[in-house]
C-alpha positions in Angstrom: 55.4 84.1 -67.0 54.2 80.2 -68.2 56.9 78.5 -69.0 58.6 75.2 -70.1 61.2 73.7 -67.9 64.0 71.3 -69.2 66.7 69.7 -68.4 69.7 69.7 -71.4 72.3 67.4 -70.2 74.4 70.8 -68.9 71.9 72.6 -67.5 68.4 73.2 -66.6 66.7 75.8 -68.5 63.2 78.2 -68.1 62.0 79.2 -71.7 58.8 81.4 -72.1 55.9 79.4 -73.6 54.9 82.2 -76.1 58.1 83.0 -77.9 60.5 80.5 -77.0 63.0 82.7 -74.8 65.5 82.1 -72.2 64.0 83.4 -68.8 67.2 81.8 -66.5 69.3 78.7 -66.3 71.1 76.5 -64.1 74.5 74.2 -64.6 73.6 70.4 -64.0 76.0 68.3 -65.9 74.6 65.1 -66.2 77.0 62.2 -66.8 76.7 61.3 -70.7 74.5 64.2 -71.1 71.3 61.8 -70.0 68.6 64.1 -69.1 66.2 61.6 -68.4 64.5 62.3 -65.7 61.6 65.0 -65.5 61.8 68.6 -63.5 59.1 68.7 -61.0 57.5 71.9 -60.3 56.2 73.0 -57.0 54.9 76.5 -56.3 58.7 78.4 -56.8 61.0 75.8 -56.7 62.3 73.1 -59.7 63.5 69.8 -58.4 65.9 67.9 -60.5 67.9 64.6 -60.1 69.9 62.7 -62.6 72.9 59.9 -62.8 75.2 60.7 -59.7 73.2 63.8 -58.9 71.2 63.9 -55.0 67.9 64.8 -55.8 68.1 69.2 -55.7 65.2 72.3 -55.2 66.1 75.0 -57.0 63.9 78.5 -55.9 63.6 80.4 -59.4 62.5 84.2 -58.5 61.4 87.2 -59.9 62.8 90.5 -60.2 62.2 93.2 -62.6 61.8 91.4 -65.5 64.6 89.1 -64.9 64.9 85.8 -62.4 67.2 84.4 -60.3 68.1 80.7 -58.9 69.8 79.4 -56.0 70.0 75.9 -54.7 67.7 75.5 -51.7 68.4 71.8 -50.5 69.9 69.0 -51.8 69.3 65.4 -50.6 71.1 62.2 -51.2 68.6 60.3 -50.2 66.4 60.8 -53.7 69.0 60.3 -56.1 67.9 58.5 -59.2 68.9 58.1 -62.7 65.6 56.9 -64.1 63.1 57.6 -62.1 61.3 61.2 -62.3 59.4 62.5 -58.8 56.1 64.1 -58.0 55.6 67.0 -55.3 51.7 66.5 -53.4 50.7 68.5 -50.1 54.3 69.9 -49.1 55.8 66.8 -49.8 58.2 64.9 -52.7 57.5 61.5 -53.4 59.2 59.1 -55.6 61.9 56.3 -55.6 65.8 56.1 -55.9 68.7 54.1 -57.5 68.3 51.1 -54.9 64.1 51.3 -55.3 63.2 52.4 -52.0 60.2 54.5 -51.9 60.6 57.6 -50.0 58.8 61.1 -48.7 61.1 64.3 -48.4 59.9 67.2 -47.1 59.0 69.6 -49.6 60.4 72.9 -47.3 63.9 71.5 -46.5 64.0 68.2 -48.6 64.8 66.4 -45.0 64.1 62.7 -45.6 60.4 62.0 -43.5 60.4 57.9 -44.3 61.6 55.3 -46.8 60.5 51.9 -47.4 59.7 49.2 -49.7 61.8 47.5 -52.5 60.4 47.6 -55.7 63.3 47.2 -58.2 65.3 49.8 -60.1 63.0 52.4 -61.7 59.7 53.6 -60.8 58.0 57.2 -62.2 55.8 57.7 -59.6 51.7 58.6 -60.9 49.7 60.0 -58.4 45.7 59.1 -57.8 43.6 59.9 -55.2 46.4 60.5 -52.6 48.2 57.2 -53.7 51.1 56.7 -55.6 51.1 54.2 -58.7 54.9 53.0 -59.5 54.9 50.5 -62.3 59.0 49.1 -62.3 60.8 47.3 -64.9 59.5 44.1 -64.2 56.0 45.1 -64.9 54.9 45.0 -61.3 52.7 48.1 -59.8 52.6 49.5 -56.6 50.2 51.0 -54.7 51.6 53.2 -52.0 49.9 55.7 -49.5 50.9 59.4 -50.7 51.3 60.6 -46.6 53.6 61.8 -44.7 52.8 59.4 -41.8 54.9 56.4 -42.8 55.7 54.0 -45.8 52.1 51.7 -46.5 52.4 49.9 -49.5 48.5 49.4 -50.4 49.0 46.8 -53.4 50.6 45.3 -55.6 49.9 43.5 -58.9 51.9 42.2 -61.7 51.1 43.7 -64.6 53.2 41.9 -67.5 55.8 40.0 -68.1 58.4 42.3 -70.6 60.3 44.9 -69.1 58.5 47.8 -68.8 60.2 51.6 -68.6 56.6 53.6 -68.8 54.2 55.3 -66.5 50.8 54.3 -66.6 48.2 56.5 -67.7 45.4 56.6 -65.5 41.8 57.0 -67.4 
């Protein structure tokens, strides 16, 4: 069934594209109800993070019409109240509260490296197995989407205002 996925401040919902309907949900209280962050989608599972909340995969499956979810990993380790990730090649990519870059496992969300600094938030875009991260400060990195390590390819300022966006890649 296509859906949209959401998060609503108390919980994480699945509504069918075509008419709107509630297909399942999930509590996630978010502290002040900030849902700012963007579910990421790969194959069954939803991953979700917010303020105070470790990064979470949760498997959403089909039975008989209906669904059901259950947590399948949590990690601490990807926490972020900003910063939305992206899933590539069994892996989950993005950066947390203290701007380290980091690779989970996508199977068992196990932590597979961290590095870098690059400030407080970062949306992670991904092109041509590299990871764009522009932060607040208006500086974009260029890091290596692989599993092998942390390799920060670049880096380039970009402007001089704060910055809370994603670039668009054309």
């Amino acid at each position: 069934v296509r859906q949209v996925v959401v998060m609503t401040g108390p919980r994480v919902v699945g509504l069918a594209v075509a008419d709107g309907r509630l297909l399942w949900s999930f509590d996630y209280q978010i502290q002040y109800d900030e849902s700012i962050g963007t579910p990421v989608i790969a194959g069954d599972l939803v991953l979700v993070t917010a303020v105070g909340r470790p990064l979470s995969a949760h498997r959403v499956t089909p039975s008989g019409g209906q669904f059901s979810v259950a947590e399948a990993w949590a990690s601490d380790d990807l926490s972020s109240y900003l910063s939305s990730m992206l899933a590539f090649a069994g892996h989950v990519y993005g950066m947390n509260d203290g701007g380290e870059w980091h690779c989970l496992n996508l199977a068992d969300g196990k932590t597979v490296w961290r590095g870098g600094s690059h400030g407080y938030y970062s949306t992670p875009v991904l092109v041509d197995r590299r990871l764009l991260g522009l932060n607040e400060r208006g500086d974009l990195a260029v890091v290596a989407a692989e599993p092998s390590g942390y390799k920060e390819l670049a880096k380039n300022k970009l402007a001089n205002e704060p910055t809370w966006t994603s670039p668009a890649v054309v």
